[in-house]
Steps between C-alpha positions, in 0.01 A plus 500: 500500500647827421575763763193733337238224545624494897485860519146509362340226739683677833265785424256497782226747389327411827788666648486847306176562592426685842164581607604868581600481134131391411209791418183296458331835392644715221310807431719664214308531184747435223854341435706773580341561875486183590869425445532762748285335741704143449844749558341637820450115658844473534582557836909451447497830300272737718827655608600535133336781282797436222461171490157458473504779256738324307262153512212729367742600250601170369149332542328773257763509246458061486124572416557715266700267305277219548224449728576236802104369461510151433147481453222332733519830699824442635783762457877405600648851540858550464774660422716389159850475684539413855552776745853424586556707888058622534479113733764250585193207474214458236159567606155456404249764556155362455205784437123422371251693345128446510393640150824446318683742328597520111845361514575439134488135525428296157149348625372881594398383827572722756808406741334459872791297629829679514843334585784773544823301427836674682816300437871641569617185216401452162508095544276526798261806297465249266395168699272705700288612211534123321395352870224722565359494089475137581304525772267699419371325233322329696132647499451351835762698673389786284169466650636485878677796478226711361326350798760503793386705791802559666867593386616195694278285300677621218825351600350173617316461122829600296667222774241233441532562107897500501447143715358339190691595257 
């Protein structure tokens, strides 16, 4: 097995999620706001106007590229080269929306489920976004987490999902 395939299957997304990095209830009404509402659920860089400035920065300029909806109103938000020195560890905010916004995706449907990807490495950027893509094409788990009540229950379905697979 090569040393990629290893690095891809240590990647606990369980792990990157936090609840206080969870927000059950965004309110922002289009792309652009609510990437700013995903930025502000990151309790590590409170402190850090620059840096979160910087994020903002680097998350709006990926969009405009190309859109990070994958379709069935999920939206993977991130930014196109890994933020070498904004966090020493990746982390996964998780933010959902009750209406949906326009996102861009290829279906049209609106993204309601939103998965901010921070990684300070390109190799672990990467088997983040494959790990969690393959998760969530499961409809079931896409279901749960438009129905989780709690930010802890968040964690705990992303755990049970990453179990199977």
């Amino acid at each position: 097995m090569s040393g990629s395939m290893n690095n891809a299957n240590s990647v606990v997304l369980g792990e990157l999620l936090a609840p206080a990095r969870i927000n059950l209830n965004l309110r922002s009404a289009d792309r652009d706001a609510v990437l700013g509402e995903l930025v502000n659920q990151i309790p590590e860089l409170e402190t850090q106007p620059e840096a979160r400035q910087t994020l903002l920065r680097a998350l709006h300029e990926r969009e405009q590229l190309h859109s990070t909806g994958i379709g069935d109103g999920i939206a993977l938000p991130h930014a196109r080269n890994a933020l070498v020195g904004l966090v020493n560890h990746s982390l996964i905010v998780f933010g959902r929306h009750a209406e949906g916004i326009p996102f861009g995706a290829i279906d049209a449907v609106p993204a309601k489920l939103f998965f901010l990807l921070i990684a300070p490495t390109v190799t672990q950027h990467l088997a983040i976004l494959a790990r969690l893509s393959r998760l969530l094409r499961d409809p079931r788990l896409r279901q749960n987490l438009l129905k989780a009540d709690k930010p802890e229950k968040v964690v705990g379905l992303i755990r049970e999902a990453e179990g199977k697979v």
